[in-house]
BALOBA-1460 file (C-alpha; in Angstrom, 3 decimals):
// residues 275
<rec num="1" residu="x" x="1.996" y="30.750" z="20.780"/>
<rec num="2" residu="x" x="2.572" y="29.566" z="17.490"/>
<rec num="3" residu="x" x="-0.743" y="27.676" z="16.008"/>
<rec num="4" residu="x" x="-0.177" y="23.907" z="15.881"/>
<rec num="5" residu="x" x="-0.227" y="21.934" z="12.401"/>
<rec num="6" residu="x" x="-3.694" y="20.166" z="12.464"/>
<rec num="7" residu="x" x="-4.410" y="16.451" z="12.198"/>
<rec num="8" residu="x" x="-5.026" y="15.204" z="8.602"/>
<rec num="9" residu="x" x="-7.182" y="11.264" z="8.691"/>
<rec num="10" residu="x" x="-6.709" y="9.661" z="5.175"/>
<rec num="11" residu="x" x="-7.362" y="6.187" z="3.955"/>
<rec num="12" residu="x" x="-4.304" y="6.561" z="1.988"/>
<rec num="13" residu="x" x="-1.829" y="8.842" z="1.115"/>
<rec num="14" residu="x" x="-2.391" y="8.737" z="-2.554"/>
<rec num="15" residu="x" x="-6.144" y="10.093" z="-1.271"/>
<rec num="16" residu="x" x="-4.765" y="13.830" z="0.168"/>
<rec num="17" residu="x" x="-3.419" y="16.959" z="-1.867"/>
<rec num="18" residu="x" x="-3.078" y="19.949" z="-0.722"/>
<rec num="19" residu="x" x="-4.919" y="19.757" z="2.266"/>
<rec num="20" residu="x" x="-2.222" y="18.083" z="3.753"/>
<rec num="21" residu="x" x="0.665" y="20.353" z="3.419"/>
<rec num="22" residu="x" x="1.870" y="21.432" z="7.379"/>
<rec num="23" residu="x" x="-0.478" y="18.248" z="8.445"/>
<rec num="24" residu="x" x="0.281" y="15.635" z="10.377"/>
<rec num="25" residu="x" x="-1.610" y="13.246" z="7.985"/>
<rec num="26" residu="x" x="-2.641" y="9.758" z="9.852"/>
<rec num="27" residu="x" x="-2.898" y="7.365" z="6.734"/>
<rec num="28" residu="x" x="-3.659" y="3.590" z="5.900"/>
<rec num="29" residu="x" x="-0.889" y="3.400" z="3.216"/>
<rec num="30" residu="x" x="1.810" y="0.744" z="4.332"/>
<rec num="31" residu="x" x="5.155" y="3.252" z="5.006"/>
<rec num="32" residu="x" x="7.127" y="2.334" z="2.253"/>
<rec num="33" residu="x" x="9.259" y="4.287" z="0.091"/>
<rec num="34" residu="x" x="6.756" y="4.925" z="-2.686"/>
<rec num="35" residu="x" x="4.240" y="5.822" z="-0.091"/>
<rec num="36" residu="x" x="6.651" y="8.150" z="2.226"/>
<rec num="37" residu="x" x="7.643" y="9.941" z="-1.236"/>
<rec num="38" residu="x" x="4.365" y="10.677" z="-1.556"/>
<rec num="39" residu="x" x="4.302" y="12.229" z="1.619"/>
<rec num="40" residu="x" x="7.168" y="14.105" z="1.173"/>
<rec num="41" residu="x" x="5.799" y="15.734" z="-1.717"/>
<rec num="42" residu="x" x="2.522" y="16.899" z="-0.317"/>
<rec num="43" residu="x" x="5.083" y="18.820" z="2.431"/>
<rec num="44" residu="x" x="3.532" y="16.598" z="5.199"/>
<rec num="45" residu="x" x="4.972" y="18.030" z="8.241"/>
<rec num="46" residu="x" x="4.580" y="14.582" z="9.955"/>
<rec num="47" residu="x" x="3.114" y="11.215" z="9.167"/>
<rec num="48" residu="x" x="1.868" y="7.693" z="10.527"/>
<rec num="49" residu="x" x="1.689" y="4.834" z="8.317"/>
<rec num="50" residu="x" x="0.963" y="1.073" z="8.863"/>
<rec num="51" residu="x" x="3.576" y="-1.076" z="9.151"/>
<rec num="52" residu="x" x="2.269" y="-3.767" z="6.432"/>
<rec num="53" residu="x" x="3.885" y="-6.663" z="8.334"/>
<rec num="54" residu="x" x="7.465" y="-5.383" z="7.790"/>
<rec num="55" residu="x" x="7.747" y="-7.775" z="5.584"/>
<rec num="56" residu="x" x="10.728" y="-8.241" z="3.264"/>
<rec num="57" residu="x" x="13.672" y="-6.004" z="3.557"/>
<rec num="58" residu="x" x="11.952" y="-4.128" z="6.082"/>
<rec num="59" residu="x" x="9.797" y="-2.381" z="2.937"/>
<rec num="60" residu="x" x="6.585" y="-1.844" z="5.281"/>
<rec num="61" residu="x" x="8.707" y="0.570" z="7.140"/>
<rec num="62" residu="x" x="10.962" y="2.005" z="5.163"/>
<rec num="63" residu="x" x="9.594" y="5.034" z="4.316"/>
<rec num="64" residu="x" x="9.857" y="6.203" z="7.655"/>
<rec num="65" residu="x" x="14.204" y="6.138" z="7.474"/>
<rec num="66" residu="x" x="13.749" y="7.785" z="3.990"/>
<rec num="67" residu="x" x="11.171" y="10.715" z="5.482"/>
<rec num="68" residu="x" x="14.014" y="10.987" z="8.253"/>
<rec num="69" residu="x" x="16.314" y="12.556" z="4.917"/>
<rec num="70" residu="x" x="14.029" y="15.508" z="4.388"/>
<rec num="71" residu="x" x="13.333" y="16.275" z="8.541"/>
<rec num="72" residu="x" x="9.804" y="14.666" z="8.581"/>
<rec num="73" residu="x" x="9.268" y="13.188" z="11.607"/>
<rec num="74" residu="x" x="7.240" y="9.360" z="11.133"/>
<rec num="75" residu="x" x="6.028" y="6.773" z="12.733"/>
<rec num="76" residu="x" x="3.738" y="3.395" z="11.850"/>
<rec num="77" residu="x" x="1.411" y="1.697" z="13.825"/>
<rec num="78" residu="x" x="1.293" y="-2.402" z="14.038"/>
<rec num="79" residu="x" x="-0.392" y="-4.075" z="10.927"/>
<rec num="80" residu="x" x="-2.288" y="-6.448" z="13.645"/>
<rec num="81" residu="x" x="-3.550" y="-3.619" z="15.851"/>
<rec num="82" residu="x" x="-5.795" y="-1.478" z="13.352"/>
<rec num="83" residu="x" x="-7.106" y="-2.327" z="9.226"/>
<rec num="84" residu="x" x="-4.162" y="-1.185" z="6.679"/>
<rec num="85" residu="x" x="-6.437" y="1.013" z="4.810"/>
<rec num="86" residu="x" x="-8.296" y="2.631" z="7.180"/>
<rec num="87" residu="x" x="-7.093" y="5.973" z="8.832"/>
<rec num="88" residu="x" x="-10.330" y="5.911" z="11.042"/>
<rec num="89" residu="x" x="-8.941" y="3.092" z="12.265"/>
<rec num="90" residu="x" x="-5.701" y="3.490" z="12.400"/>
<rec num="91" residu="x" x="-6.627" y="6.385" z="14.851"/>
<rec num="92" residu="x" x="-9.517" y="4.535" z="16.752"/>
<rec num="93" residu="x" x="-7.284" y="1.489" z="17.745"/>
<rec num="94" residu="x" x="-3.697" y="1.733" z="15.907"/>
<rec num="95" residu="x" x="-0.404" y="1.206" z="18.084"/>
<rec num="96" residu="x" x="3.045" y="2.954" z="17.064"/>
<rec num="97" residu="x" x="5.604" y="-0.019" z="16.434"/>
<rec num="98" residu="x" x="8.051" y="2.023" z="15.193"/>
<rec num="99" residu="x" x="9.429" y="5.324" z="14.978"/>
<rec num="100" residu="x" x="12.073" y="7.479" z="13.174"/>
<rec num="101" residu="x" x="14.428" y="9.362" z="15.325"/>
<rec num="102" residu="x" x="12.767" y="12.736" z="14.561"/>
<rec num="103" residu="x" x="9.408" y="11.315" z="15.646"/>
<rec num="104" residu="x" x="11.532" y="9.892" z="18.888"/>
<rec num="105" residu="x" x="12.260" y="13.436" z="20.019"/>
<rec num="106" residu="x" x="9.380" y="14.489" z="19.767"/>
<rec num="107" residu="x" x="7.827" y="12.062" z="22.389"/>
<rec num="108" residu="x" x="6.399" y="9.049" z="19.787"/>
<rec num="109" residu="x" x="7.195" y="5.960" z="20.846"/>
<rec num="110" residu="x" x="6.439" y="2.423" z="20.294"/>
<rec num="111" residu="x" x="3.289" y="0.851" z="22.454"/>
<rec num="112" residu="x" x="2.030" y="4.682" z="22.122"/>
<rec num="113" residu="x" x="-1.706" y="4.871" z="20.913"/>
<rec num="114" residu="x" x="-2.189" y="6.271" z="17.745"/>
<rec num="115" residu="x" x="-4.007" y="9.321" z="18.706"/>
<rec num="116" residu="x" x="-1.398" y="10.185" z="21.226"/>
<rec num="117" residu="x" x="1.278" y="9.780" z="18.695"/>
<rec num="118" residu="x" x="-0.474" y="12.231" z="16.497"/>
<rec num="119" residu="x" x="-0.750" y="14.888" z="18.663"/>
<rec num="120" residu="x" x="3.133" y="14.429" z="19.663"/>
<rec num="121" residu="x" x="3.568" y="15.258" z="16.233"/>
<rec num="122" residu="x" x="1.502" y="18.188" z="16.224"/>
<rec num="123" residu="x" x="5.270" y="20.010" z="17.535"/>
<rec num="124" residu="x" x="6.702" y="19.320" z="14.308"/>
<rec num="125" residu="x" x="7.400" y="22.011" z="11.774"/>
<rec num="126" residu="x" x="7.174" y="22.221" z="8.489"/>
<rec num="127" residu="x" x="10.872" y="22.236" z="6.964"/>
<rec num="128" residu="x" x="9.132" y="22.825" z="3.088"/>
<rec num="129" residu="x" x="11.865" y="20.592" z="1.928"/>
<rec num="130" residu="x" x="10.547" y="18.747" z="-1.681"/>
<rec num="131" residu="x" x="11.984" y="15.211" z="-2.276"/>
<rec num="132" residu="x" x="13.860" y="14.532" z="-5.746"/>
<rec num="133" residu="x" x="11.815" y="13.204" z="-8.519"/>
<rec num="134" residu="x" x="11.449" y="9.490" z="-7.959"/>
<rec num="135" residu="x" x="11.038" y="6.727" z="-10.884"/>
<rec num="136" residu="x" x="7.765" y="6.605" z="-12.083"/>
<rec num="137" residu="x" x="6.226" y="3.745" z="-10.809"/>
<rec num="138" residu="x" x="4.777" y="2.054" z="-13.510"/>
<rec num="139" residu="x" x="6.726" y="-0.745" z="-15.796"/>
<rec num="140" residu="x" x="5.186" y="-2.193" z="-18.856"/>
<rec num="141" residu="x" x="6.857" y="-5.945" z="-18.266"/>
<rec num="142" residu="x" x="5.186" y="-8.049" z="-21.426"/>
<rec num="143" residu="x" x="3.801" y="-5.976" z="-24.153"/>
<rec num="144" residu="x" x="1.271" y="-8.579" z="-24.342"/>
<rec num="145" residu="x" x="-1.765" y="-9.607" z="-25.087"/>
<rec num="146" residu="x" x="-2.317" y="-9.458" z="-22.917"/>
<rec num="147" residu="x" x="0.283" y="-7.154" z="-21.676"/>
<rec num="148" residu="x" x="1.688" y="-6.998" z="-18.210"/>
<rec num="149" residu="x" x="1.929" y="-3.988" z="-15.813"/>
<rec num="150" residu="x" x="4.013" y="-3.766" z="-12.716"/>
<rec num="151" residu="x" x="2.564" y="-0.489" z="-10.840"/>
<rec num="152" residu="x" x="4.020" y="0.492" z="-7.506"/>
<rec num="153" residu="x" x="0.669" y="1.518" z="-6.473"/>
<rec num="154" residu="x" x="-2.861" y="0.826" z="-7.243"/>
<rec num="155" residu="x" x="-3.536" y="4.498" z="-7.660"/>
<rec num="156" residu="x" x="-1.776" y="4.389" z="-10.746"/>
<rec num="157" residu="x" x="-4.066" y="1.943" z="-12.326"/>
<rec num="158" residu="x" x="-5.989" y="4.123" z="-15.372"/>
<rec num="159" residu="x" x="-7.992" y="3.782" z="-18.407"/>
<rec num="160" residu="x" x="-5.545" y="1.774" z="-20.023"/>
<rec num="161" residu="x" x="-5.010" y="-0.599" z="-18.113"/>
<rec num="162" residu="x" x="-8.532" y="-2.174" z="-18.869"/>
<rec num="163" residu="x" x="-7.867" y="-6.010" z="-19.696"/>
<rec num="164" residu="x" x="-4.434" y="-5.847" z="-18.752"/>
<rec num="165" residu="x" x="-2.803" y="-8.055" z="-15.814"/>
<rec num="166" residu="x" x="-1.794" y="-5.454" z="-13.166"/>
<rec num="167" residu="x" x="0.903" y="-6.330" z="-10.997"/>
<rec num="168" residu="x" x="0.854" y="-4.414" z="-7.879"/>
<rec num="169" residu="x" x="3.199" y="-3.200" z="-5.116"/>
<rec num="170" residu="x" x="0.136" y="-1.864" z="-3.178"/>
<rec num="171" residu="x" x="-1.377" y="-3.686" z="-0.166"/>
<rec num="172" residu="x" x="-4.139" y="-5.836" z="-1.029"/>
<rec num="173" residu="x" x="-7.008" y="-4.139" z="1.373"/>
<rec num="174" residu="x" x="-9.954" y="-2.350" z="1.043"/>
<rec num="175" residu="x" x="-10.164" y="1.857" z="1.495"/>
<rec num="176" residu="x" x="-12.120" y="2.629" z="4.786"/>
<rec num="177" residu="x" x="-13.496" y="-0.999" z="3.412"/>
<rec num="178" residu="x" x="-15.369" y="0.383" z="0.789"/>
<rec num="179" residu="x" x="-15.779" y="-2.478" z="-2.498"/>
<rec num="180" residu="x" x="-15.724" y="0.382" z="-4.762"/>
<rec num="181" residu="x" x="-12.285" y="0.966" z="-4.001"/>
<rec num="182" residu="x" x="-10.692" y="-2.254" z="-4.688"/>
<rec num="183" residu="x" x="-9.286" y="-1.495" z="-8.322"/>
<rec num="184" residu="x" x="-10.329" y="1.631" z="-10.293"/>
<rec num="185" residu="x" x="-10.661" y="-0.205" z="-13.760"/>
<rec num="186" residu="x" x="-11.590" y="-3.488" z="-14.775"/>
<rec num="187" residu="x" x="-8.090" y="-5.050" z="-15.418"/>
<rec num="188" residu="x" x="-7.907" y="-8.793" z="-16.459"/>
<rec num="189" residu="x" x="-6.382" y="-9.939" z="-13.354"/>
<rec num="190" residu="x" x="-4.435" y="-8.162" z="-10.404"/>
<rec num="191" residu="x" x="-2.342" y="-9.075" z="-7.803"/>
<rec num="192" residu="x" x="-1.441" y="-7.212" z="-4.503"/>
<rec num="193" residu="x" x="0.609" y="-7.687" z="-1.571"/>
<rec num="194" residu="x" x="-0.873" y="-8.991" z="1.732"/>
<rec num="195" residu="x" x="0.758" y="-6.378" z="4.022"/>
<rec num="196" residu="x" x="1.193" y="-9.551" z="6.874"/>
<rec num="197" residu="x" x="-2.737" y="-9.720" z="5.948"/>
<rec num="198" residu="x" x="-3.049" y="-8.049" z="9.597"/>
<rec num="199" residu="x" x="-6.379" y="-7.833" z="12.181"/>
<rec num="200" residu="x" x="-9.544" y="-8.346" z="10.718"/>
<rec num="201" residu="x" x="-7.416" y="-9.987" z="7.980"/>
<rec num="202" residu="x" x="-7.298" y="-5.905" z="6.316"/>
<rec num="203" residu="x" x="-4.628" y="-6.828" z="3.967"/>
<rec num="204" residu="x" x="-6.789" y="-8.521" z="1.457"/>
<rec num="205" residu="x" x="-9.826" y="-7.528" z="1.451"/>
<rec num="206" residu="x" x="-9.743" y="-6.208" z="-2.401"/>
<rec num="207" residu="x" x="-9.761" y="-9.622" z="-3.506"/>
<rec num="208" residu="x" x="-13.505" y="-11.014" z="-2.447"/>
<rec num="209" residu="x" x="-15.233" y="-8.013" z="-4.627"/>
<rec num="210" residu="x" x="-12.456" y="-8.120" z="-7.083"/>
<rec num="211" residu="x" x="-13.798" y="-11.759" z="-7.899"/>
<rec num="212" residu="x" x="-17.474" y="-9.977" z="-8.171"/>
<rec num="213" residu="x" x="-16.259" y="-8.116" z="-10.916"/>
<rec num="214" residu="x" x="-14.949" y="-11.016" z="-12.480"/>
<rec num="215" residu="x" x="-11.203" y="-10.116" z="-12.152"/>
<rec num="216" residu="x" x="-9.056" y="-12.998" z="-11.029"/>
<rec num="217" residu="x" x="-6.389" y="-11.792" z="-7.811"/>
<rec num="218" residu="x" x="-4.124" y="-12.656" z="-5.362"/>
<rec num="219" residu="x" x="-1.759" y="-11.658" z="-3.004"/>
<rec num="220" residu="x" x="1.756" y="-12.368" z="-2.479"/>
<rec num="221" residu="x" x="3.074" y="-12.768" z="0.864"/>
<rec num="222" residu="x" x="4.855" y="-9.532" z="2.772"/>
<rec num="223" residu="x" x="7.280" y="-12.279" z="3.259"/>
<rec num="224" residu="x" x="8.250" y="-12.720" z="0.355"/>
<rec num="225" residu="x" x="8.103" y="-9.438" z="-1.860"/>
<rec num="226" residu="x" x="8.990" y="-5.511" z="-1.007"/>
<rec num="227" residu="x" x="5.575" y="-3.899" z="-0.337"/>
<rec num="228" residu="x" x="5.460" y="-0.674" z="-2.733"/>
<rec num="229" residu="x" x="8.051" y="-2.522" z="-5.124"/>
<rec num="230" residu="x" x="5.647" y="-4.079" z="-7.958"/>
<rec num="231" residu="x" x="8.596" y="-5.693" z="-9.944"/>
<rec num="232" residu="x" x="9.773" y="-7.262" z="-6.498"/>
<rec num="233" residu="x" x="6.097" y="-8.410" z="-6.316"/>
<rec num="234" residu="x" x="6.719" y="-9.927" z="-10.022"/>
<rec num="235" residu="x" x="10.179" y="-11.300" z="-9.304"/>
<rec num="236" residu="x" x="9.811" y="-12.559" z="-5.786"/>
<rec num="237" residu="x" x="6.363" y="-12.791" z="-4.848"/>
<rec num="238" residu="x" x="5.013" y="-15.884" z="-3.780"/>
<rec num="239" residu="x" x="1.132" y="-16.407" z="-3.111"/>
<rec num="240" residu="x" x="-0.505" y="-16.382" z="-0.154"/>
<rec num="241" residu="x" x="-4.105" y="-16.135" z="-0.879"/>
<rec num="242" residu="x" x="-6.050" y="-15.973" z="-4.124"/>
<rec num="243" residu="x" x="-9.745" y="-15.022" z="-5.082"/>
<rec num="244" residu="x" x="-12.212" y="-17.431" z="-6.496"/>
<rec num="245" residu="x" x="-11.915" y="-16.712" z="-10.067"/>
<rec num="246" residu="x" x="-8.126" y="-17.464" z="-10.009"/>
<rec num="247" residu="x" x="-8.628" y="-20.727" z="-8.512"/>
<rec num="248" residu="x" x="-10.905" y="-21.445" z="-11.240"/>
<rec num="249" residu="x" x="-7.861" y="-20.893" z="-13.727"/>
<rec num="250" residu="x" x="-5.778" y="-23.598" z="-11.406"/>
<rec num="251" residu="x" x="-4.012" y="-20.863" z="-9.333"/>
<rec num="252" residu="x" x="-2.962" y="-21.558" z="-5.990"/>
<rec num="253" residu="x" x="-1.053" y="-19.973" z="-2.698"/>
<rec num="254" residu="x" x="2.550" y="-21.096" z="-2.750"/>
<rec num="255" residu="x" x="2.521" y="-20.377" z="-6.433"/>
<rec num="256" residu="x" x="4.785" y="-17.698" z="-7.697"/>
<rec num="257" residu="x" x="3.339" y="-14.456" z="-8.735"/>
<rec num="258" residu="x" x="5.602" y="-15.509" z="-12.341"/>
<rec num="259" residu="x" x="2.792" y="-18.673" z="-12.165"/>
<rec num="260" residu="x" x="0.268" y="-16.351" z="-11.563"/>
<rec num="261" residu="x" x="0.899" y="-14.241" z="-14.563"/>
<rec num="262" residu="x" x="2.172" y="-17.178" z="-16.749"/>
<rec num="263" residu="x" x="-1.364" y="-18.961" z="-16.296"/>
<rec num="264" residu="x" x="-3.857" y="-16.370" z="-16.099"/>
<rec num="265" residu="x" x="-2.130" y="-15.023" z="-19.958"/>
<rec num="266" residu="x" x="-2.675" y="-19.144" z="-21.074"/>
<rec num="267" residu="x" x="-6.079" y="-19.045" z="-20.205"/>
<rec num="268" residu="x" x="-6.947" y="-15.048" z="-21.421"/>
<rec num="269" residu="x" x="-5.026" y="-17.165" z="-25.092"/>
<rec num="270" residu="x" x="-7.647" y="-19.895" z="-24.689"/>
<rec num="271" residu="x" x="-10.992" y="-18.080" z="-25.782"/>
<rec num="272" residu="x" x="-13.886" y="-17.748" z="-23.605"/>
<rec num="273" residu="x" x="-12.121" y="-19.054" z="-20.206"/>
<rec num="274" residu="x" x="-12.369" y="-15.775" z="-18.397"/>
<rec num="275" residu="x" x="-15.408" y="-14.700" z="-20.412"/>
């Protein structure tokens, strides 16, 4: 009897590598595209996501329809039944909500715990099929100073993005709720998407020790923007919730993420304000 593919437990999926090639990898990335590309790349054989609210366009989920394209079976489990985030979690109290056809036949369905889910998964082989190479991810939208960034995904923040506003596609919550991993540089201000904010209000949890650091973010609402899509966080975002430090600058849910970014460059112009 063939040996089955084991089960991988990740915070995210930009936190695996090798490891999970032939895995069924249980992660606390929303399943969008950028996140389910991902997946596809590290030859998952399977995956669970969260479902980040939906959200616009269906973008919390989509990944799972585009994993369907390269014979990876996926599923998500319900944004308001375990932390986005948190693959402990995920596996210790997550629900499937949905499911991609390949994950179907293989006995995942929706109301399934997560656990069970996983090991339906387990019969799925590895079809070794890599994705095409996707657009990069990061935009440079204002040159600046200070300039703008719009990065599908917080992993991509780096070295030079120090003082920079960083416009995110990511979700707005915590790793396996560690502060530490709330933004890997100090950039001048960040914002996030909420991810339908979720149980134990997971999907923004970056912002409280964001605001320690002295970096003012929000969130935009799932609602409103494609989760994994930073320039549809940019272009169509509108807040939902906001840390102390960008209230300070007059920011406020129901703004715009354009207002966001519009005021927090004023006040980085006006000396000393966010010193």
């Amino acid at each position: 009897m063939p040996e089955l593919p084991p089960i991988l437990t990740a915070d995210s999926i930009t936190r695996v590598a090798a490891e999970a090639a032939g895995a069924v990898v249980v992660n606390g990335s929303h399943g969008g595209v950028y996140a389910a590309y991902l997946a596809a790349k590290r030859g998952v054989a399977a995956a669970i996501f969260n479902d980040a609210g939906v959200g616009r366009d269906g973008a919390g989920i989509a990944g799972l329809d585009y994993l369907a394209t390269f014979g990876v079976p996926a599923a998500a489990v319900g944004h308001d039944s375990a932390r986005i985030g948190d693959g402990a979690d995920m596996m210790a109290r997550g629900r499937i909500t949905y499911a991609n056809a390949l994950a179907q036949a293989l006995g995942c369905r929706p109301g399934m715990a997560c656990r069970d889910a996983a090991d339906c998964l387990q019969k799925a082989a590895p079809n070794g099929r890599e994705p095409p190479t996707e657009r990069e991810g990061d935009f440079l939208l204002v040159a600046g100073p200070p300039a703008v960034w719009a990065l599908d995904s917080a992993s991509l923040v780096g070295a030079e993005h120090v003082g920079t506003i960083v416009v995110s596609g990511s979700h707005g919550g915590l790793l396996g709720g560690r502060p530490n991993t709330a933004l890997k540089y100090d950039a001048l201000a960040a914002l996030f998407n909420d991810a339908g904010i979720g149980i134990d209000e997971a999907g923004v949890t970056r912002l409280p020790p964001l605001a320690a650091r002295g970096i003012a973010a929000g969130t935009v609402a799932a609602a409103s923007a494609r989760i994994g899509d930073a320039r549809s966080t940019f272009e169509n975002g509108v807040l939902s919730r906001i840390n102390p430090r960008a209230a300070a600058l007059g920011i406020a849910p129901g703004m715009t993420a354009r207002d966001f970014v519009a005021i927090t460059r004023r006040a980085a112009a006006e000396r000393g304000i966010l010193a």
